[in-house]
KOLKE-573763 format. One record per residue (C-alpha): y, z, x; residue number from 0; chain. Coordinates in Angstrom, 1 decimal, padded with zeros to 4 digits. Each point is the difference from the previous one (the first is absolute). Layout:
+--------+--------+--------+-----+--------+
!      y !      z !      x ! num ! chaine !
+--------+--------+--------+-----+--------+
!      Y !      Z !      X ! NUM !      A !
...
+--------+--------+--------+-----+--------+
***
This chain:
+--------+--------+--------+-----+--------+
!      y !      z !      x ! num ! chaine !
+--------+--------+--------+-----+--------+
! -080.2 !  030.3 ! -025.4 !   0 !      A !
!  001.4 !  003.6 !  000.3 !   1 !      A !
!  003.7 !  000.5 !  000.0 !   2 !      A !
!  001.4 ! -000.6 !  003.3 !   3 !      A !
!  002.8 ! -001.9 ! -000.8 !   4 !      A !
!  003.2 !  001.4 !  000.5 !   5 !      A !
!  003.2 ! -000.7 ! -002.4 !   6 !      A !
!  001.3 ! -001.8 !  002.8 !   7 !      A !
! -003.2 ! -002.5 ! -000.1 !   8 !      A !
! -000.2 !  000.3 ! -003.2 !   9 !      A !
!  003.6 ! -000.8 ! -000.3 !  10 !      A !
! -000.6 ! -003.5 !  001.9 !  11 !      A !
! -003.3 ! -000.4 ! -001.9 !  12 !      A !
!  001.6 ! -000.2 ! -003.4 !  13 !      A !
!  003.8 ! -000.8 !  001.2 !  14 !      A !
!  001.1 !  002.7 ! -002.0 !  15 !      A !
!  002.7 !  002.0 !  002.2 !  16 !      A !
! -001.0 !  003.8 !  000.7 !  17 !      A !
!  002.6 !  001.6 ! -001.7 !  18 !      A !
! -001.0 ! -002.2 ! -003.1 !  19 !      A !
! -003.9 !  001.2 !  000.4 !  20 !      A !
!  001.5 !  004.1 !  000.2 !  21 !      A !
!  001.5 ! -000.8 ! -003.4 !  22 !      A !
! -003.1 ! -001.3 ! -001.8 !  23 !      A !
! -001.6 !  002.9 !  001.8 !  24 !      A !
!  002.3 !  002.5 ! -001.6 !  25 !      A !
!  000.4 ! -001.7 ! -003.5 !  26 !      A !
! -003.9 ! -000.3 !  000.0 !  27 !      A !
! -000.7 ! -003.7 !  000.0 !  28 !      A !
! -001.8 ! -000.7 !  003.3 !  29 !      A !
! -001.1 !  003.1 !  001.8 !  30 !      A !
! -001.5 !  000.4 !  003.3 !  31 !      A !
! -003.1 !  000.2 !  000.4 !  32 !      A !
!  000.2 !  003.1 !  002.1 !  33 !      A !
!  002.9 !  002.2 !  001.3 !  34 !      A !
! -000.2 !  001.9 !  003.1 !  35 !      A !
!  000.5 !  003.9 ! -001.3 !  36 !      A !
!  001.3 !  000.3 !  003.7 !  37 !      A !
!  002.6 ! -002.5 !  000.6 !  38 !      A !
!  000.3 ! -001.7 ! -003.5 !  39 !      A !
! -000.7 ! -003.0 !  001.5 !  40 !      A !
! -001.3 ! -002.6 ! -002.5 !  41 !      A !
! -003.0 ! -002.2 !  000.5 !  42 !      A !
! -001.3 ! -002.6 ! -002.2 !  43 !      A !
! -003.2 ! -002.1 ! -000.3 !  44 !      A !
! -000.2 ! -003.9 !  000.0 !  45 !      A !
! -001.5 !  000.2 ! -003.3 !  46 !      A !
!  003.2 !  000.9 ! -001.3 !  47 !      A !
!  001.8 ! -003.0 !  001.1 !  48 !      A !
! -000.8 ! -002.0 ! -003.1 !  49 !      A !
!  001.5 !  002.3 ! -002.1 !  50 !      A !
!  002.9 !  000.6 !  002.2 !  51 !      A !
!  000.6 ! -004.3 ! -000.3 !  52 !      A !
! -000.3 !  000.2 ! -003.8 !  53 !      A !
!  002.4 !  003.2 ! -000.4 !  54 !      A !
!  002.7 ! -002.5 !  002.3 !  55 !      A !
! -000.5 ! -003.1 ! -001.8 !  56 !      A !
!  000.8 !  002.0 ! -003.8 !  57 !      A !
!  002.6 !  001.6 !  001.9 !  58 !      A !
!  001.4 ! -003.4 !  001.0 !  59 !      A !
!  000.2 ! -001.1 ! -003.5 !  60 !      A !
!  001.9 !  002.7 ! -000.9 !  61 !      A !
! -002.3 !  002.4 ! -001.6 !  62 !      A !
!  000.3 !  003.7 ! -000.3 !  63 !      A !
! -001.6 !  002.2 !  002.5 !  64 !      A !
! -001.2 !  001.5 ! -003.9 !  65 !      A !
! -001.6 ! -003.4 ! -000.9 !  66 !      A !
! -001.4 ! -000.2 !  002.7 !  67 !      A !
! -002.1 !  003.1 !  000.4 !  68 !      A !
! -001.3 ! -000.8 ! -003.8 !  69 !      A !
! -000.9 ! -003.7 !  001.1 !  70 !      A !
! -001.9 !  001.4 !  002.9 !  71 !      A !
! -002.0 !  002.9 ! -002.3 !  72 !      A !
! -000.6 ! -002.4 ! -003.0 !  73 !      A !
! -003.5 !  000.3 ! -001.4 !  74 !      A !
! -000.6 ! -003.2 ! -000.2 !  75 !      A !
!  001.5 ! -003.9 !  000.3 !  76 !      A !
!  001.1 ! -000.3 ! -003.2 !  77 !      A !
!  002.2 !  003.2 !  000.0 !  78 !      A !
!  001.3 ! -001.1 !  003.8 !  79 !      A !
!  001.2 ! -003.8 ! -001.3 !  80 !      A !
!  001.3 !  002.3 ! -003.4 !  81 !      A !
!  002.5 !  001.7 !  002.7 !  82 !      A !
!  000.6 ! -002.5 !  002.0 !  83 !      A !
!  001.3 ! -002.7 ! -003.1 !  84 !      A !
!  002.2 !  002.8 ! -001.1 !  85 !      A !
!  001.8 !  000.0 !  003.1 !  86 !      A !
! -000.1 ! -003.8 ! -000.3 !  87 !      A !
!  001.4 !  000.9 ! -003.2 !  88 !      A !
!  002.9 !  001.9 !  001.0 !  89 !      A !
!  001.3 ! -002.2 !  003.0 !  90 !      A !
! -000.4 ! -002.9 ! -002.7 !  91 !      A !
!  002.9 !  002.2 ! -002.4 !  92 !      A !
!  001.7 !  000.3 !  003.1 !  93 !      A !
!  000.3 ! -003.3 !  001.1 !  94 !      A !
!  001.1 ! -001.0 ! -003.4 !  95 !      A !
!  003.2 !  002.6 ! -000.1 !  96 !      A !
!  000.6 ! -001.5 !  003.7 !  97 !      A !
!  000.0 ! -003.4 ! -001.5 !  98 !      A !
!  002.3 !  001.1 ! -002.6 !  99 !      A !
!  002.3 !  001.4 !  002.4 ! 100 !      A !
!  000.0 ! -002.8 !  001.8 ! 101 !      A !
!  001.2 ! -002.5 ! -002.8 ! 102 !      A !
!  002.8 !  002.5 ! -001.3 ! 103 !      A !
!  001.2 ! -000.1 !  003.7 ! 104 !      A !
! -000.3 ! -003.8 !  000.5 ! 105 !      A !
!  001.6 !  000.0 ! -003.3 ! 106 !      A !
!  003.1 !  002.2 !  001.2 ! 107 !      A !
!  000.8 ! -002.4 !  003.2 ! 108 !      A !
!  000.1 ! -003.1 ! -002.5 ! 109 !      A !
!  003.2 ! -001.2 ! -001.3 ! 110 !      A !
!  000.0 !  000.0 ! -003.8 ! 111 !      A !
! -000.7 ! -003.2 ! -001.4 ! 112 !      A !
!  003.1 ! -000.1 ! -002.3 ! 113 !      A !
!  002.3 !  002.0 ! -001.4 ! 114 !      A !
! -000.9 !  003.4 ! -002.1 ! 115 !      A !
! -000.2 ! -000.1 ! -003.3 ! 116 !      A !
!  002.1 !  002.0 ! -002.2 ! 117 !      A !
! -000.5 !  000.8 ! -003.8 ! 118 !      A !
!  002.7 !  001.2 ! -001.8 ! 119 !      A !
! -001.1 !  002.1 ! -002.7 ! 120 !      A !
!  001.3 !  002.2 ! -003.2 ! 121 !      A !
! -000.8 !  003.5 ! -000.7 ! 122 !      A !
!  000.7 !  001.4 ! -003.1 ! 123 !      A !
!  001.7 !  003.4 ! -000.4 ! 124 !      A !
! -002.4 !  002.6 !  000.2 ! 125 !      A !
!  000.1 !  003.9 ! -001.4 ! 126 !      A !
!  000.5 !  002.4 !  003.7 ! 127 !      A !
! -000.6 !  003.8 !  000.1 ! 128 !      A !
!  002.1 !  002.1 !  001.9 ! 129 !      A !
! -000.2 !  003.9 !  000.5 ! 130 !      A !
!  003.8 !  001.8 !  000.1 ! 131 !      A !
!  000.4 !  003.5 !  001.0 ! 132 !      A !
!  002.9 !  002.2 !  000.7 ! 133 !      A !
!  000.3 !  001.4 !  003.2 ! 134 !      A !
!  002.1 !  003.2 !  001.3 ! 135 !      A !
!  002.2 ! -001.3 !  003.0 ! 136 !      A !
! -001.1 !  002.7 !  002.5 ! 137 !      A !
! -003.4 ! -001.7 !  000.5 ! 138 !      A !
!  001.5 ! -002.7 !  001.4 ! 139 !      A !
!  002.8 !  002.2 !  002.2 ! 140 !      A !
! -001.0 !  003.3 !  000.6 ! 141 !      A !
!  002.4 !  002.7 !  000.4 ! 142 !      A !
!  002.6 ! -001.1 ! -002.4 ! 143 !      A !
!  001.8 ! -002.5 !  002.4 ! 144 !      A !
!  000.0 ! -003.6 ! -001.3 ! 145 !      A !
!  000.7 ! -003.2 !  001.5 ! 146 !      A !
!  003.8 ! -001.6 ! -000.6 ! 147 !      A !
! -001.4 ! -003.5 !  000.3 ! 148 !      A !
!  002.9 ! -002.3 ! -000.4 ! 149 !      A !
!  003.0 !  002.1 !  001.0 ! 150 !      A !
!  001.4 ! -000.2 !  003.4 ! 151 !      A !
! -001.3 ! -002.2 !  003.2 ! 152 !      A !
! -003.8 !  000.0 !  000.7 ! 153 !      A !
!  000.7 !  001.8 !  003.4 ! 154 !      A !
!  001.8 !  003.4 ! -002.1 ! 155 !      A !
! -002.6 !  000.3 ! -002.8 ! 156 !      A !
!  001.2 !  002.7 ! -002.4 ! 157 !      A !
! -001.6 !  002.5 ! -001.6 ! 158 !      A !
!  001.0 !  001.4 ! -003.7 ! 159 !      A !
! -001.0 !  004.3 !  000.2 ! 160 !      A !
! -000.6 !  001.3 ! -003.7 ! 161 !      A !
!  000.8 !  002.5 ! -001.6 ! 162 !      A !
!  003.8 ! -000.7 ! -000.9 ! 163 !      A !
!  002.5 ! -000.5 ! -001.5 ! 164 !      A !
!  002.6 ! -000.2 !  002.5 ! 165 !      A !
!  003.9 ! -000.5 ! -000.2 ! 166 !      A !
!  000.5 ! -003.9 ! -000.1 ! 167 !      A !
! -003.0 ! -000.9 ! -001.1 ! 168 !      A !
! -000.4 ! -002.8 ! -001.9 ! 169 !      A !
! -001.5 ! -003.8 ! -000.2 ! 170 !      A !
!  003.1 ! -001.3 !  001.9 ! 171 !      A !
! -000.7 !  002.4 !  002.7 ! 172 !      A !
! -004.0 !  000.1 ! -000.2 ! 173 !      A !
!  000.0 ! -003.9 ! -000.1 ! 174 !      A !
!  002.3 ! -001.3 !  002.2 ! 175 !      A !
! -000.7 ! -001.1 !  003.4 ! 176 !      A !
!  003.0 !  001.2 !  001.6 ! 177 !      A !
!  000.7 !  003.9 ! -001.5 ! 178 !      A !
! -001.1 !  002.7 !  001.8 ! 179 !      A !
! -003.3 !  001.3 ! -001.4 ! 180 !      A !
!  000.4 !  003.2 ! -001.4 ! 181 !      A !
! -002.4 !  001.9 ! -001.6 ! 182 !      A !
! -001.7 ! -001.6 ! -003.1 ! 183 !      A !
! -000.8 !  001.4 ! -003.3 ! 184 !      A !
! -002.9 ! -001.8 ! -002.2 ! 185 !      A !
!  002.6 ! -000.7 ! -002.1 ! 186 !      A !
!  001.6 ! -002.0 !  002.6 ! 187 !      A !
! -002.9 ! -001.8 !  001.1 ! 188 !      A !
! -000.8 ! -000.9 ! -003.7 ! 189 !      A !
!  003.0 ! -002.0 ! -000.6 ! 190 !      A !
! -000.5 ! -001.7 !  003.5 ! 191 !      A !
! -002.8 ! -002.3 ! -000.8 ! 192 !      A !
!  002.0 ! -001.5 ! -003.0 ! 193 !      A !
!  003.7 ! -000.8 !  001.2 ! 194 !      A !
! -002.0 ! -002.0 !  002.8 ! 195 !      A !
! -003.0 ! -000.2 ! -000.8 ! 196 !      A !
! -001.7 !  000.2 !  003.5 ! 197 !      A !
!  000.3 !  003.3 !  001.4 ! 198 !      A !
! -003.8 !  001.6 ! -000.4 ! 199 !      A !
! -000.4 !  003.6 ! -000.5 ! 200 !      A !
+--------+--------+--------+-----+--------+
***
């Protein structure tokens, strides 16, 4: 029979939709057995029905478009069934990592049978590298102003300004919480750290 069959026919024919028939028209896995230079309409032939049933029935069991164009231009049986049971193949690993899934989450709703058990366990001392380095404070505060961590309330953070010295200067009145700051030597901030041993510079 010539082709006479439009995709609409053709459509109902093979009850594969129209839009799905464009897309193995464009990917080139069922093509029409003539196209209109005209319009672009597409017409098919009944002759291509079979082929049209096996492309929906591998695409039903979830084979790629891919597979499926090498099924249908396989020399010969043997290398058709070769494709096919490596499909078979692959939804067979799949079903088994869905299984798997499955039992972890059946697992995860069940209340544990008892109670954990716990294994208490000695370690004996073991050797530990470390790396030390010394590192210039105006890496970590550029511009030469430094944080005054633990003097005064969080809300009126004060800041030490370098270079000094400066007239009443010194760790009672670097260090304490309630002097007015004045402007700190390195010196100063030196003996900080040890009369109180928590201010950071």
């Amino acid at each position: 029979m010539a082709a006479g069959l439009t995709v609409g026919d053709f459509s109902r024919a093979t009850h594969l939709s129209v839009k799905t028939l464009r897309h193995y028209h464009q990917v080139g896995l069922l093509e029409p057995a003539a196209v209109n230079a005209d319009t672009g309409y597409r017409y098919y032939s009944a002759g291509q029905i079979p082929t049209a049933q096996v492309i929906r029935r591998l695409r039903d069991l979830e084979m790629p478009v891919a597979d499926v164009k090498a099924v249908l231009a396989a020399p010969d049986a043997p290398a058709r069934n070769a494709l096919i049971a490596a499909h078979l193949n692959r939804l067979e690993a799949e079903l088994d990592q869905t299984r798997t899934a499955v039992e972890s989450l059946r697992k995860l709703l069940q209340p544990p049978d008892g109670p954990a058990a716990i294994e208490h366990r000695s370690v004996p001392a073991a050797a530990a590298a470390a790396i030390g380095a010394l590192v210039d404070r105006a890496e970590f505060w550029p511009g030469g102003r430094v944080p005054w961590a633990n003097c005064g309330p969080p809300s009126a953070p004060r800041t030490c300004t370098p270079p000094g010295p400066a007239a009443g200067c010194s760790p009672a009145s670097c260090c304490s919480r309630t002097a007015a700051r004045p402007p700190c030597s390195s010196p100063c901030r030196a003996a900080c750290a040890p009369s109180g041993g928590s201010r950071p510079w």
